[in-house]
Each structure stands twice: as C-alpha cells, then as structure tokens.
C-alpha positions as CSV (number, residue, x, y, z in Angstrom):
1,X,6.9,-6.6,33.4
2,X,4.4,-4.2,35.0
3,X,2.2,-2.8,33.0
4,X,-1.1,-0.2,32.5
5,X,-1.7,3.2,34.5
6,X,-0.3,1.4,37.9
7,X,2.4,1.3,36.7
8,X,4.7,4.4,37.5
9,X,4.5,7.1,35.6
10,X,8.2,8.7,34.3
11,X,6.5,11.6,32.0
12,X,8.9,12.5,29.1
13,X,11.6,10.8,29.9
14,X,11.9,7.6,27.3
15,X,15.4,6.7,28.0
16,X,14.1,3.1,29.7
17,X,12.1,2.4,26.8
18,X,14.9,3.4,24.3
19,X,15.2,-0.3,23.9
20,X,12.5,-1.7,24.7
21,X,11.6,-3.9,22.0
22,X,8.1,-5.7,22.3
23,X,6.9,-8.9,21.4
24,X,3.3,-8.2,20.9
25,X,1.8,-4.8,20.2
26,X,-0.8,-5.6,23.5
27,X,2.6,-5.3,25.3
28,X,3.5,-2.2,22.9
29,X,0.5,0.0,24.2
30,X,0.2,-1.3,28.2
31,X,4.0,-0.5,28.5
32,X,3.3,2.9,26.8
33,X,0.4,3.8,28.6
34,X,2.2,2.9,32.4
35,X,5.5,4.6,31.5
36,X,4.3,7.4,28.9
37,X,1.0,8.3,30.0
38,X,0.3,11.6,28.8
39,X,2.4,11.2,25.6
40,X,0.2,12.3,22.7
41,X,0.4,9.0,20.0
42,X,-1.8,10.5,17.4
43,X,-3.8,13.4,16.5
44,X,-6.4,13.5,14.0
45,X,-6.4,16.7,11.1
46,X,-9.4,17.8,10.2
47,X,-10.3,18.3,6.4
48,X,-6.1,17.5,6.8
49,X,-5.6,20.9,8.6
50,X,-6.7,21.8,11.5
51,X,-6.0,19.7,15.1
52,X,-9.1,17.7,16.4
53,X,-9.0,14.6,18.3
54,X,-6.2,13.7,20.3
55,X,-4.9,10.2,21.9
56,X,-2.3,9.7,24.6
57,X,-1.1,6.4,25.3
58,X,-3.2,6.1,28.4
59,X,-6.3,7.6,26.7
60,X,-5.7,4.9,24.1
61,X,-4.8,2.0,26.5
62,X,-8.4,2.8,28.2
63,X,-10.3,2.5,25.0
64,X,-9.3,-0.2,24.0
65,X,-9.5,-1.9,27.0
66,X,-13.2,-0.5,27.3
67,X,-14.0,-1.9,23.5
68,X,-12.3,-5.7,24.2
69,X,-14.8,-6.2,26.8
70,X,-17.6,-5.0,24.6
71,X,-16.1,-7.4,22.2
72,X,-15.9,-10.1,24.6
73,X,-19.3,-9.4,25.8
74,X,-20.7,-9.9,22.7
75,X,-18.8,-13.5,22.3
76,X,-16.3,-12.1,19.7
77,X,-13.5,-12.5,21.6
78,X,-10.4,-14.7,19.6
79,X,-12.9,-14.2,16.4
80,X,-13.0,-12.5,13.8
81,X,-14.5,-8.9,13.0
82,X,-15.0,-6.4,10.0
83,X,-13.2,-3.0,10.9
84,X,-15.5,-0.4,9.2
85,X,-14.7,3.4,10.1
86,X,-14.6,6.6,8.2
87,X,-11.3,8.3,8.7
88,X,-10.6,9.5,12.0
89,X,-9.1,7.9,15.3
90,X,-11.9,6.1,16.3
91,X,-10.8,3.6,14.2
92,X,-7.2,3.5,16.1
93,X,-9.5,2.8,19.4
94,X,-11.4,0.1,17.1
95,X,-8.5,-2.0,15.9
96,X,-6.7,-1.8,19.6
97,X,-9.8,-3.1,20.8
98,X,-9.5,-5.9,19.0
99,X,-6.0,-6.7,19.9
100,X,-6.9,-6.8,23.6
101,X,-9.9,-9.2,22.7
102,X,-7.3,-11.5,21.1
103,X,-10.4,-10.3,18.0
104,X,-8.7,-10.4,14.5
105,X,-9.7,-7.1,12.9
106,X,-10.4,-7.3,9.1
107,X,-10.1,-3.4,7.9
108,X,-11.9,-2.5,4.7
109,X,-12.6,0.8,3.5
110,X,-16.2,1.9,3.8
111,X,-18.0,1.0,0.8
112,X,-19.5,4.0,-1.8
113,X,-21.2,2.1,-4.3
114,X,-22.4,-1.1,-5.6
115,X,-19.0,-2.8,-5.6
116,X,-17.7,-1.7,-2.5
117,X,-20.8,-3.5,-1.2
118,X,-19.8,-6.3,-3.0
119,X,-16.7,-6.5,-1.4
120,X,-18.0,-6.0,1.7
121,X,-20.0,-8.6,1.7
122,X,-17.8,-11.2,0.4
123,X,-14.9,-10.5,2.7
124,X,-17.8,-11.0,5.9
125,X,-18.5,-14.4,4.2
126,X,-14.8,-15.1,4.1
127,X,-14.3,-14.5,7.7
128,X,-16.6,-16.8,9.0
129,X,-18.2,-14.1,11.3
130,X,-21.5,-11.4,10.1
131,X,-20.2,-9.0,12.4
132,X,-18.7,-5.6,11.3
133,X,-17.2,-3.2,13.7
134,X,-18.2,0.5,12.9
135,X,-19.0,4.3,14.1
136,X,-22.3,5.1,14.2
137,X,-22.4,7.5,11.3
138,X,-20.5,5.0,9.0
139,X,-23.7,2.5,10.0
140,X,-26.1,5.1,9.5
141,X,-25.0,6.3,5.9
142,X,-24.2,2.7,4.6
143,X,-27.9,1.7,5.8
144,X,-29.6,5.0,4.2
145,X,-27.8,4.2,1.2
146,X,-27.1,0.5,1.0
147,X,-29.8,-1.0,3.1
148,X,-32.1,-2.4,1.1
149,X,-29.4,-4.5,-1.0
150,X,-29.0,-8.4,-0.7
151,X,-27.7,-9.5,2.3
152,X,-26.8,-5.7,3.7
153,X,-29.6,-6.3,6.1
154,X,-28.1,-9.7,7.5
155,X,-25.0,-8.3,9.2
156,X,-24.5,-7.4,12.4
157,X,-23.7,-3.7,13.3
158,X,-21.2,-3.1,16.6
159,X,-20.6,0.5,17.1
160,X,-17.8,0.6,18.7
161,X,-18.0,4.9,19.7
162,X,-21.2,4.0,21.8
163,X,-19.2,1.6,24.4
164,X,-19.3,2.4,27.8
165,X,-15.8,3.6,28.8
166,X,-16.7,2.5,32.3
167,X,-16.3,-1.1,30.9
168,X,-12.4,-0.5,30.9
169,X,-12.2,-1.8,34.9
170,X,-13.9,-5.2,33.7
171,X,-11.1,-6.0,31.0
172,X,-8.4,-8.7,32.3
173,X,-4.9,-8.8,32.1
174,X,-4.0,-10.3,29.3
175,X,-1.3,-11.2,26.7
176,X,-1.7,-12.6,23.4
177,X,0.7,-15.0,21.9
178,X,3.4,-13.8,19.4
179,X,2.2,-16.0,16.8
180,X,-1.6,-15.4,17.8
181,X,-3.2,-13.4,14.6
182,X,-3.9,-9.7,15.3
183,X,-5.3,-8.6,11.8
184,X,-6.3,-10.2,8.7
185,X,-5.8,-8.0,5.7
186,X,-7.3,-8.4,2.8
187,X,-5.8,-8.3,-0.7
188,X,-6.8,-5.7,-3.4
189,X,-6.7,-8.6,-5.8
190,X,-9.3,-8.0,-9.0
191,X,-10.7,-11.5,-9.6
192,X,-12.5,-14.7,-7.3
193,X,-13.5,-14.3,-3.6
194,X,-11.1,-11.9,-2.0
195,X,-7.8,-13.4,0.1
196,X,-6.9,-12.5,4.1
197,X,-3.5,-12.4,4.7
198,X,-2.9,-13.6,8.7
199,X,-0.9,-11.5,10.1
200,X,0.5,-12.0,13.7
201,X,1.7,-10.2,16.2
202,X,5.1,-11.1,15.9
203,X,4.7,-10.4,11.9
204,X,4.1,-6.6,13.2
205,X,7.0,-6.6,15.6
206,X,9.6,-7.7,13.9
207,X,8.5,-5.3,10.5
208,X,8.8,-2.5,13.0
209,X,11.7,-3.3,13.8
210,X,13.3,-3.7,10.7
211,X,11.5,-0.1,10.0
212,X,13.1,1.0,13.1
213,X,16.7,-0.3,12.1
214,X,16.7,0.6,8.0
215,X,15.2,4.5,8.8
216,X,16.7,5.1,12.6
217,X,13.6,5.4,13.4
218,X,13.0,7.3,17.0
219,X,10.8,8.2,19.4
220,X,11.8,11.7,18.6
221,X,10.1,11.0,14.9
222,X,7.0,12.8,13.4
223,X,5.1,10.9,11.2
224,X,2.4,12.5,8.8
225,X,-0.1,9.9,7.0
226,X,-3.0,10.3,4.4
227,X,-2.5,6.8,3.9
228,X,-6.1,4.9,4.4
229,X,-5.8,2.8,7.4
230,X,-7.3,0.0,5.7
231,X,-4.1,-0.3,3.8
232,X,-0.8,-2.0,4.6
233,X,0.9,1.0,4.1
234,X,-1.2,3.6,6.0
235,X,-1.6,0.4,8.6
236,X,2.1,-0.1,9.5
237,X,3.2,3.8,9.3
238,X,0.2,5.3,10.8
239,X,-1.2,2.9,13.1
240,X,2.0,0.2,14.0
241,X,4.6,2.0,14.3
242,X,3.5,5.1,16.8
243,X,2.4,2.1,19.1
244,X,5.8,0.2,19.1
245,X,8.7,2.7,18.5
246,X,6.4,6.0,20.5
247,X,6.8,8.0,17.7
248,X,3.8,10.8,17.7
249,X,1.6,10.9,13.8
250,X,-0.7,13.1,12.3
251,X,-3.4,11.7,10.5
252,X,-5.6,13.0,7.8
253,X,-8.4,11.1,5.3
254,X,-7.3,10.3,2.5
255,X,-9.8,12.7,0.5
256,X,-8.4,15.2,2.2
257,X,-5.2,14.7,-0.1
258,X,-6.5,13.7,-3.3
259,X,-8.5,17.0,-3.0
260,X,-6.1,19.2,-2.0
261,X,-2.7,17.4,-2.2
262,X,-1.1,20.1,-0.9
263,X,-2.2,19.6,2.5
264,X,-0.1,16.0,2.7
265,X,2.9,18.9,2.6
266,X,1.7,21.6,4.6
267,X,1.2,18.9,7.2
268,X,4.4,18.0,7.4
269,X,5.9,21.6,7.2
270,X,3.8,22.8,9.7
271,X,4.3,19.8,12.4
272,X,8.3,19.7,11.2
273,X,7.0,16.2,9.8
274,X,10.1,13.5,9.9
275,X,8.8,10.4,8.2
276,X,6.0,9.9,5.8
277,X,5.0,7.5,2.8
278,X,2.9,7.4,-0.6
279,X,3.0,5.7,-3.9
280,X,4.6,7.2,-7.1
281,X,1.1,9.1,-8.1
282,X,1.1,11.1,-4.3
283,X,4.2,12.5,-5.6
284,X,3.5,13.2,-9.6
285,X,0.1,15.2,-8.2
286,X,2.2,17.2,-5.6
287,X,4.8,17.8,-8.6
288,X,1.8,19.1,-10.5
289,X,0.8,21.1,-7.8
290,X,4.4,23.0,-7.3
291,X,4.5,23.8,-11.0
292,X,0.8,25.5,-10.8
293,X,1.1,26.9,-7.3
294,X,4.6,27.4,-6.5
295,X,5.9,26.0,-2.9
296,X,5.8,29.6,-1.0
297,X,5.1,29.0,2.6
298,X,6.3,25.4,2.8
299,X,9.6,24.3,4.8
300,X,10.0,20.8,4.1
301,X,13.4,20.5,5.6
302,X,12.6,18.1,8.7
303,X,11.3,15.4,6.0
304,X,14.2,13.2,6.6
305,X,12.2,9.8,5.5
306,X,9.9,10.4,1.9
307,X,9.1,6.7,1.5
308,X,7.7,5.6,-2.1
309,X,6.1,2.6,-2.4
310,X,5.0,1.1,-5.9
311,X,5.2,-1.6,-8.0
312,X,7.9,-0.3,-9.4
313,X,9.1,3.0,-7.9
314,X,9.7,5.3,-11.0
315,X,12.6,7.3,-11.0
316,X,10.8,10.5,-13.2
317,X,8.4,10.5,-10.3
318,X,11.0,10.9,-7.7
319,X,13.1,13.4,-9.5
320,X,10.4,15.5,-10.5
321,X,9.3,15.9,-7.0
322,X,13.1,16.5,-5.5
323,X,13.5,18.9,-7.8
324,X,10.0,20.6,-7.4
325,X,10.4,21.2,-3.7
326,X,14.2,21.9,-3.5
327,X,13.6,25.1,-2.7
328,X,11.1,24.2,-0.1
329,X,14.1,22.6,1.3
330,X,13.5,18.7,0.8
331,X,16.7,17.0,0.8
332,X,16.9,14.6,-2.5
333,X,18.2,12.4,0.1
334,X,15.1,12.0,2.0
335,X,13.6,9.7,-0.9
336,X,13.4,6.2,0.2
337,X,12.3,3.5,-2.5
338,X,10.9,0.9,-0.8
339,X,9.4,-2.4,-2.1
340,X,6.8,-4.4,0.0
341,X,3.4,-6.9,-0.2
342,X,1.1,-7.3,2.6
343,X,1.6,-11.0,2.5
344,X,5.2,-9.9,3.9
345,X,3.0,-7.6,6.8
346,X,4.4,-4.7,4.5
347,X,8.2,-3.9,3.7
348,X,10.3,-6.7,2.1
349,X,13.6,-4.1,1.3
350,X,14.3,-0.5,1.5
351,X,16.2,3.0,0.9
352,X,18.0,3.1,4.0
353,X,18.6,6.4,5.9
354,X,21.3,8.6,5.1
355,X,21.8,7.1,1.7
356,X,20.4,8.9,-1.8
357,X,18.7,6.3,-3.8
358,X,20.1,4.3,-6.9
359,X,19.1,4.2,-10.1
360,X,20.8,1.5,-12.6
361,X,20.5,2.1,-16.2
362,X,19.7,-1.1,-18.2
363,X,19.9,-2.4,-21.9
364,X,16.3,-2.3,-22.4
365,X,16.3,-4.8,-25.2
366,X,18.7,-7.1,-22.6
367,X,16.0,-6.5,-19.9
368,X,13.3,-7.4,-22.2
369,X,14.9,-11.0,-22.5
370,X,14.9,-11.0,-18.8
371,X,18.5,-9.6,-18.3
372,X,19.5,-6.5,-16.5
373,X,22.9,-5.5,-18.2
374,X,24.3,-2.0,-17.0
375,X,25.0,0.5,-19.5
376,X,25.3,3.9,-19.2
377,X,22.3,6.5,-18.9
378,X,22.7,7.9,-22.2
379,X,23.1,4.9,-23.9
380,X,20.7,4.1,-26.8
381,X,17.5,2.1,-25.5
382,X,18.8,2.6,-21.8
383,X,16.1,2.3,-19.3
384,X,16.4,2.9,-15.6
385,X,15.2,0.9,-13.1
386,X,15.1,2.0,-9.5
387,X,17.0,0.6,-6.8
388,X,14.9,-0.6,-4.1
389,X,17.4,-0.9,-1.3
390,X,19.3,-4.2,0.4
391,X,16.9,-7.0,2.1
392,X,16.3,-6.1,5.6
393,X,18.4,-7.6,8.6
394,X,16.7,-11.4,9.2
395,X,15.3,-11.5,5.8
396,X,16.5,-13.2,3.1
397,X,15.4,-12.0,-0.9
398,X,15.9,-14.9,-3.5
399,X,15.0,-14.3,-7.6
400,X,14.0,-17.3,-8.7
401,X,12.5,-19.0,-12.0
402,X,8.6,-18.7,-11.4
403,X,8.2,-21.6,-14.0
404,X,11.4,-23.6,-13.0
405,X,11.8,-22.8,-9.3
406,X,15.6,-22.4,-10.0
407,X,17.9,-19.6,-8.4
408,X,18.8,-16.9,-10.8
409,X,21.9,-15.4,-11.0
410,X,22.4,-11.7,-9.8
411,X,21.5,-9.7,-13.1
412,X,18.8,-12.1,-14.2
413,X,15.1,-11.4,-13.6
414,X,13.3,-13.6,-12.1
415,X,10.4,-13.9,-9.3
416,X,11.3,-12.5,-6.0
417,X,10.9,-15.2,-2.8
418,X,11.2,-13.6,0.4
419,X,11.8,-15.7,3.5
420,X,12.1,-14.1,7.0
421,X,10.4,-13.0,10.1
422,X,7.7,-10.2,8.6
423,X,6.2,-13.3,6.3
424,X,2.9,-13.7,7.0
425,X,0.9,-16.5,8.4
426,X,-0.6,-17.7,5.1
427,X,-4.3,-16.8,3.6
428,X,-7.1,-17.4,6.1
429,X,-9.0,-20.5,5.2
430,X,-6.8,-20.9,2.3
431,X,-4.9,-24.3,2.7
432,X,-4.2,-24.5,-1.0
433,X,-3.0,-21.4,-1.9
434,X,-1.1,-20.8,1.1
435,X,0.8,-23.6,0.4
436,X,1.4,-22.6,-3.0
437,X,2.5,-19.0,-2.1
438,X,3.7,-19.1,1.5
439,X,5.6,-22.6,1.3
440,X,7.2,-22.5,-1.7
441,X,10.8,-24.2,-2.0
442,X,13.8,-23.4,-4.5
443,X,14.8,-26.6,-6.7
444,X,17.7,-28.8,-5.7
445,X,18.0,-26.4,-2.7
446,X,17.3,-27.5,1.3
447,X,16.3,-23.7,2.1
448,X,12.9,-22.9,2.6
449,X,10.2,-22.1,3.1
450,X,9.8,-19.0,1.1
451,X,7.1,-16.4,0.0
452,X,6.5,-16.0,-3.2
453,X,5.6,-12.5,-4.7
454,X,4.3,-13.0,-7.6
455,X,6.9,-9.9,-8.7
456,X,9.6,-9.8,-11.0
457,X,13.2,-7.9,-10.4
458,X,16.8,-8.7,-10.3
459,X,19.3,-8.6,-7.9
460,X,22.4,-6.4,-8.2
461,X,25.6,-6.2,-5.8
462,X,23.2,-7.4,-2.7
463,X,20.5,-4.9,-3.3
464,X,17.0,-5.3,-4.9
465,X,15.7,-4.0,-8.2
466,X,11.5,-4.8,-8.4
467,X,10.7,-4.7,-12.2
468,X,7.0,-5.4,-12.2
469,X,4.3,-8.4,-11.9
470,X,4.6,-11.4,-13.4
471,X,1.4,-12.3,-14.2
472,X,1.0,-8.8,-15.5
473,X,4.0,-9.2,-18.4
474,X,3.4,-8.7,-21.8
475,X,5.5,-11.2,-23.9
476,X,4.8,-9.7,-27.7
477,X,7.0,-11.4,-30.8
478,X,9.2,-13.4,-27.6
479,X,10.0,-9.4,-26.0
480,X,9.2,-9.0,-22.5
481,X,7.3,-6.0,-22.1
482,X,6.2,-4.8,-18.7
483,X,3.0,-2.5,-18.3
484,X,4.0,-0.1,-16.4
485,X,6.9,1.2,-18.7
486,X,4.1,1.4,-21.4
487,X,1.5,3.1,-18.8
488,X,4.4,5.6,-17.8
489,X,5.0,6.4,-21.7
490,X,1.0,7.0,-22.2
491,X,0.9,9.5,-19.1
492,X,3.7,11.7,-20.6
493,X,2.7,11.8,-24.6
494,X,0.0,14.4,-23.7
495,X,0.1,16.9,-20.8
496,X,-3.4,16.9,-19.8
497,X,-3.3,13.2,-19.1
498,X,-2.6,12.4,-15.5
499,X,-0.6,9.8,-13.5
500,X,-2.4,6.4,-13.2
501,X,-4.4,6.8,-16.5
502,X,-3.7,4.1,-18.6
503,X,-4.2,0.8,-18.3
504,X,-2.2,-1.9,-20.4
505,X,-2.1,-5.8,-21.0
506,X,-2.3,-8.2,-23.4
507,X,-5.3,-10.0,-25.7
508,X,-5.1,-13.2,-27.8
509,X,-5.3,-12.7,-31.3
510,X,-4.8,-15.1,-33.9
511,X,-2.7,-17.0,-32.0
512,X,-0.5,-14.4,-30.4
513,X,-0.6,-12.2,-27.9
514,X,-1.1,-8.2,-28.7
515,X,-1.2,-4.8,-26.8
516,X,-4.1,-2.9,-25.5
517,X,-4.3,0.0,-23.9
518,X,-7.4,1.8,-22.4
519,X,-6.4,5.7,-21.7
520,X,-8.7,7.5,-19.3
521,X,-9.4,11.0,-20.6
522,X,-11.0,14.0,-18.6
523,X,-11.9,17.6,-19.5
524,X,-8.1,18.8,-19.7
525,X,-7.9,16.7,-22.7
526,X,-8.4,19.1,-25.6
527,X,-7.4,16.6,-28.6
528,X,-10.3,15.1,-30.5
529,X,-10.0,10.7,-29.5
530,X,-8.7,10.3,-33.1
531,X,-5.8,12.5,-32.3
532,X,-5.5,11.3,-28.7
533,X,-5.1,7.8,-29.2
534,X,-2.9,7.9,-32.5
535,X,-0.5,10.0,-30.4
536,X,-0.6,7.5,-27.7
537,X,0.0,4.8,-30.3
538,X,3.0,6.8,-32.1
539,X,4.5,7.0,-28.1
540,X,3.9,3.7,-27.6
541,X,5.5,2.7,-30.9
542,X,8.6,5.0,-30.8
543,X,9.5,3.9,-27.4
544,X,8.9,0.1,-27.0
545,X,8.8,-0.7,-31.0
546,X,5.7,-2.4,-30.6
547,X,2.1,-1.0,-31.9
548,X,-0.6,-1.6,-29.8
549,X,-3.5,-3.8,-31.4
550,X,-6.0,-1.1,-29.8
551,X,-6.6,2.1,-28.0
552,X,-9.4,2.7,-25.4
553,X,-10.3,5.9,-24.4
554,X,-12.6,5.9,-21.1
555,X,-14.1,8.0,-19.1
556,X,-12.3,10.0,-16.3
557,X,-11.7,7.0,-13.1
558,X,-13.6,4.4,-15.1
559,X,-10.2,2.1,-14.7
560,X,-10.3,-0.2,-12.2
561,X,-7.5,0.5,-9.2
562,X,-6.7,-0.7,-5.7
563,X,-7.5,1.0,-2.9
564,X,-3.6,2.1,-2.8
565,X,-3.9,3.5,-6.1
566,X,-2.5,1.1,-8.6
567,X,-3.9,-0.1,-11.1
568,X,-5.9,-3.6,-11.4
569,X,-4.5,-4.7,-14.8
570,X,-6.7,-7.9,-15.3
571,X,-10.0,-6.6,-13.9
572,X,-9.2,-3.9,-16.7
573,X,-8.5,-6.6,-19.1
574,X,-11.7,-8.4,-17.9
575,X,-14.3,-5.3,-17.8
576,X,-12.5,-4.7,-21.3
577,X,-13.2,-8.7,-22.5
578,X,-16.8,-8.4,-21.5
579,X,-17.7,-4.9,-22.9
580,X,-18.6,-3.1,-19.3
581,X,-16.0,-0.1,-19.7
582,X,-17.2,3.2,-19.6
583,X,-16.1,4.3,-22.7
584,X,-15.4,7.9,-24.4
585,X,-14.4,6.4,-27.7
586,X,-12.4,3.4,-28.8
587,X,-9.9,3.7,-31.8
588,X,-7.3,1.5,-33.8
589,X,-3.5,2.6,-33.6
590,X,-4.5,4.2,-36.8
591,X,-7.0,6.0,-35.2
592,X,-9.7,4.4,-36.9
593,X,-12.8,2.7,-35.1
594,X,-11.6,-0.6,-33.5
595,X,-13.3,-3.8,-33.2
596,X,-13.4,-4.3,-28.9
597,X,-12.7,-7.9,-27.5
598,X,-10.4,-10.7,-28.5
C-alpha cells in the first residue's frame, strides 16, 4: 500500500476507502492523508462556539510526522511519555506523534491542585519514563503554580507546539505492529498507585470497527465531543474514530460544557451534529437547562447517535432529556445506552442504530437477591433497569459468579467477563493483577481467557443489562443494595440538589454492615441540614426500606469523582473514615448530630 502526500490525491471522492479497514491507526492517518488530503478531520470550538484551528488529514499526517522525529531525537522513541495538553488540537498532533514514534502516550488531564499533582507524579513514576509531553502554556502555568512542589522540578518538559515542522522530511517510513502498544490509559481508580491499561493498536482497530458496525458509522458522520481527551470516551469518539472511519468532529473543552451546557447542543444543531456521547449527568444538566431556558433556536434533528455511557445508564435521565428536546426535534430513537471499561479499549456492548432502547422492569426485592425477574412497570417495588444493547460482533459477554467463577444463568446477576478483540493488553508493569483481571477463566469450562469487569448485570434474551459495581454493593440485613439506586433517590427528594451529589456505601458497625450517605449541598439548597438530611433519610427509607446509619452534608464538589464524572465511592468512604471531608453539617437519620467514622 502507498501511502503519505505521494500518494495520489482523489479529493472527495471516498468510495476506495469505503472499506478500507486498517490494521494500525499509523496506517489509518498515512492512507488518509495520500487519498483525502484536504479533508478537514477536526476543528477545534473556541469557548465551544466559535471555529478556530483546523486539521486536514495531510496537515495532521505532517505534524505528526514532524513530532516523532522530535520524539525520536530525544531517544523516546518505543518509550513511554506523559501526554499533558490543555484542550485544543495540539493535543491530536501530540498523541499522533507518538504513534509514529512507536512512543506510548500516557494522557492525563492537566493538574489544578495539589492532587492532580499527585497524580501526576505517580503515573510518571509508573511509566518508567520523567518525561511529559506538553504545550508551552500548559508547562508555563503548572510551573508558576506547581513548581516548587516535590519532585515537580525533576520532570522533563517536551513542548511539543515548538517542534520544527521542517523535521517532517527526516521521519521514516514506518509501520507499527498490530499488537505494538499505542497508548496506555490510566484508570480513575481512588486508592494505591494508579493502573495503565495497554492498549494496542489492534485494540483501537477492531473497537472502531465494532463502533462502525453497531452505529453505521460513515464517513458522511459528524461527530461533536466535549468529552476530555484524556478519557476513554472522549479518546475513542473524538480522537480514534475521525482517524480510522474519516468521519469529520468538532471539539470543544470540557469547561466549555459544564459552564454553559448548552453549547454541547448548539454544537451539534449548528454543524447538523450526527454522533455524540456523555454520561447520564451531561444529559440531567441539559434537561435542567431546557426547563429554565427553553430549546428555541436548536434543531437537533441530525443527532441520529446520543450515546450514554454510565455505570448504569439511568432510564429517568434518558427520558427526561427525550422528552425535553422533542420539540427541538431529537428522535427518542437516537439514545444509545452503551456499557464499556477502558480495560476493554472502551465499548463492551451497545444500543444499536435504528433501534429505541429497552428498559426491563424488575422485582426489586428479586434483584436485590441477585435475580432479575420481569414484572411489569407498574408493579409494586418494580425497578427498571436499562438495557444496554447485544455484545458486539467478535465479542463474547459471560455473567459469572465473582466469588465462584461459575456461569450464571440468563436472569441471574453476576460479574460480567468480556472476552474478544477490543480487550486490552493487561496493566503496564502489572504481572499480578493482570493476570487476575485480564486472564481470568470460568470454572469447569475450557473457554478463556476473559476480562473481568469488576461489574455486576444480567443477561436477558442475548442482550446485556449492567447493574452496578461489585465492589461497590451494599449487602444490609442479606439485601443487595446498589449505590446508585440510593444516589439517584437522594438527587430527586429535593429539587435544588443536582445530579452526581450523593455519595453512598457502606460502614461496619457492630458487626454489620450500615448505610452512609454524604449529600453535597450548594446555595440552591434553602432547607436548614436538619431538614435536608431527614428528608433524604425519609427518601431513602420509603424507597429501599433501609435507614441509613448517617447523613453527610458537604460542601458543594467536595465528593470525590473521576475525571468522567462518576463518583469514587471508596475514596468517599475513605476521606469519610479518616475525617478529611469538607463538611457543611453531619446529621443522624433523625436529624440529630451524628457520631462520624465506624
């Protein structure tokens, strides 16, 4: 195969690459860049509005081909690097770069305070390499601000919008092995040293082409992303996918959403947006911000694709939104449920296109012994639980006993294993735990190896239903509760309260395990804490029939989340257990003072 700018150029016309299918994603952007040139790939919003840099495939394609021989230069070729840039497409040029170095990128997002140094600074350690790949006003603020902590001063800085673009005619030919690892990504996990998932090349590939089979995915496609790049998520749709299906994206900062979440929407109207992502909260605040602002001037009608991720996807956050922006015209056939982990490079299973997303309604006193027994939705103690779509084409989904390792019947929950081509690598420099969560094997079975999640759901009739995180269960009197039920019920008992503001798990107490809840509280909150936290223990009572042990105001985004928004239930637990919340006021279920810690 021919590739880069020798190569001859056929403008528009994509109907030889309709097809074309590539192993690597060096492949992906040489093949682009000879046979779609001046194809723009991605374009860069401004404060999420206005147009500002632009990349064509070739523009891109010489970038990075100037930045891997920089990188090679400076000895980091086949090594490892920290990817460290503020929002914008620099960081695109960055992390293709590092593909064409054979470099394996490590994205973080750029650190604000004390424990996004932190984290910083362990992840370097992790990788082996002091290196961290950055713009120059990303090195220039963390230095101002973080410069004179700990071992700050010890990395090395490698601005990668100050290399020479001249360097480009140095860079050789050449193309990675499938198998070769193109980025490590590193887990949101709350606790120890943090985890890089490998990811390969091939990993990428075949995920986008799962992505490309399940959604009909096109080169014809618009995609719009606030999604931090950092992130699986924004990675894969923002990034990965424009470089191996052609499809043109808009990107925006993430800040640029949570500020205004309106302009996620406006994007997409004004572009004729076709495919874009979020978790459950990205569509409760754009909910909140139809029913204060109305949806006047929006035409949402090319949205064919609204992806939710979450762990679960909640079906009052999907309906609200449908419902909100109806007359915007979104299709309540454009929501897509998906479930995913970046240990599986993203997606495991998915809504696919063309199809309205299932809900089943559950026996919520069955599921809470760990069986998922339809009833109907007006059934007394029904509870729904979203489907999440069939396993992808190549993969194979598996609920399993996480204590056991024995298959579970459809309508039994269980652990979900995942086995199949978007699996990643294992953890970097992780022997042990890779082969604990990457090589796991069902009992009395010869099929393996499998992933395991770490995430509970059920199968029904071939298609996946996620329920929530095993670790993260609440088992209360022998009833399986799950926290995010109990979070969703503590959002909607008081309408100032927004979505992602509780935080619940359970504490040992006289020998048995009991519920606390921390509730983060903010200036729309007009109820005195007394008031506050016996309504939220009333709530919690009425519609789980279990009374929490304790009830934790804190202060407005004091609870500790991933960078993708979801809560971090045991480094909650922990800052909880050691006294270092930020606390408003702290009440019994009686709404008396409680005593904190177990």
């Amino acid at each position: 195969m021919t590739y880069g700018s020798d190569a001859p150029p056929v403008g528009e016309d994509t109907d030889e690459l309709r097809d074309f299918a590539p192993d690597t994603l060096v492949e992906a952007l040489r093949t682009r860049s000879g046979k779609q040139p001046d194809r723009v790939a991605y374009t860069f919003l401004h404060n999420g509005e206005t147009i500002g840099e632009e990349l064509t495939y070739q523009q891109l394609d010489a970038a990075a081909r100037a930045r891997a021989v920089a990188l090679e230069d400076a000895g980091l070729g086949g090594r490892n690097a920290v990817l460290l840039h503020a929002p914008g497409l620099e960081f695109v040029k960055a992390f293709a770069g590092c593909l064409y170095a054979g470099t394996a990128g490590a994205p973080l997002q750029v650190p604000h305070n004390a424990a996004g140094v932190e984290r910083l600074l362990r992840v370097v350690e992790d990788t082996g390499s002091p290196v961290v790949l950055t713009d120059t006003g990303t090195r220039d603020d963390i230095l101002a601000q973080f410069g004179g902590t700990p071992g700050v001063a010890e990395l090395t800085w490698f601005t990668t919008d100050t290399v020479d673009p001249a360097a480009a005619e140095r860079w050789t030919e050449t193309e990675p092995d499938p198998e070769h690892t193109a980025l490590l990504q590193y887990t949101s996990g709350s606790t120890g040293r943090p985890k890089g998932v490998m990811v390969s090349h091939r990993n990428f590939c075949v995920q986008a082409a799962e992505n490309q089979e399940v959604w009909h995915v096109s080169d014809d496609d618009i995609g719009v992303s606030w999604l931090p790049t950092f992130h699986d998520m924004g990675l894969m749709y923002g990034v990965v996918m424009p470089l191996w299906r052609g499809m043109r994206v808009y990107l925006m900062a993430p800040q640029a959403f949570v500020r205004r979440p309106r302009r996620w929407l406006e994007a997409i109207s004004r572009h004729r947006g076709t495919l874009s992502a979020g978790p459950n909260f990205a569509y409760d605040m754009c909910s909140r911000v139809a029913e204060a602002e109305g949806t006047e001037g929006l035409d949402l009608s090319s949205w064919r694709m609204a992806v939710c991720g979450a762990e679960p996807v909640r079906m009052p956050s999907m309906e609200r939104f449908a419902a909100a922006y109806a007359a915007a015209g979104f299709a309540h056939r454009a929501l897509a449920p998906g479930y995913g982990l970046a240990e599986n490079t993203l997606k495991v299973s998915a809504t696919p296109a063309d199809q309205d997303y299932r809900t089943l309604w559950v026996s919520g006193t069955a599921l809470a012994a760990g069986r998922a027994e339809p009833v109907t939705a007006d059934t007394d103690g029904a509870v729904p639980v979203v489907c999440n779509g069939p396993h992808q084409t190549g993969t194979t989904v598996r609920v399993v006993d996480p204590v056991t390792r024995r298959a579970r019947p459809d309508g039994e929950v269980g652990e979900i294993w995942v086995q199949g081509g978007s699996v990643a690598k294992g953890y970097w420099r992780r022997p042990a735990e890779t082969r604990e969560t990457f090589r796991a094997r069902i009992a009395d079975e010869e099929s393996g190896p499998f992933l395991r999640t770490g995430d509970l759901g059920f199968l029904h009739e071939g298609e996946l239903y996620p329920t929530g995180r095993w670790k993260d269960l609440i088992i209360v009197d022998g009833r399986n509760l799950y926290p995010q039920d109990i979070e969703l019920t503590v959002e909607k008992c008081h309408p100032a309260l927004h979505p992602a503001c509780a935080a619940a798990f359970p504490v040992e107490r006289d020998g048995r395990e009991q519920l606390v809840v921390l509730v983060e509280t903010g200036p729309g909150v007009t109820a005195s804490g007394d008031d506050l936290a016996a309504r939220v223990a009333t709530a919690v009572g009425q519609h789980h029939e279990v009374l929490p042990a304790e009830v934790v105001l804190v202060r407005r985004r004091s609870l500790l989340k991933t960078t993708s928004g979801k809560i971090q239930r045991r480094a909650c637990k922990q800052s909880y257990l050691d006294g270092t919340l930020q606390y408003a006021a702290q009440h019994g279920p009686d709404g008396k003072d409680g005593a904190r810690g177990a």
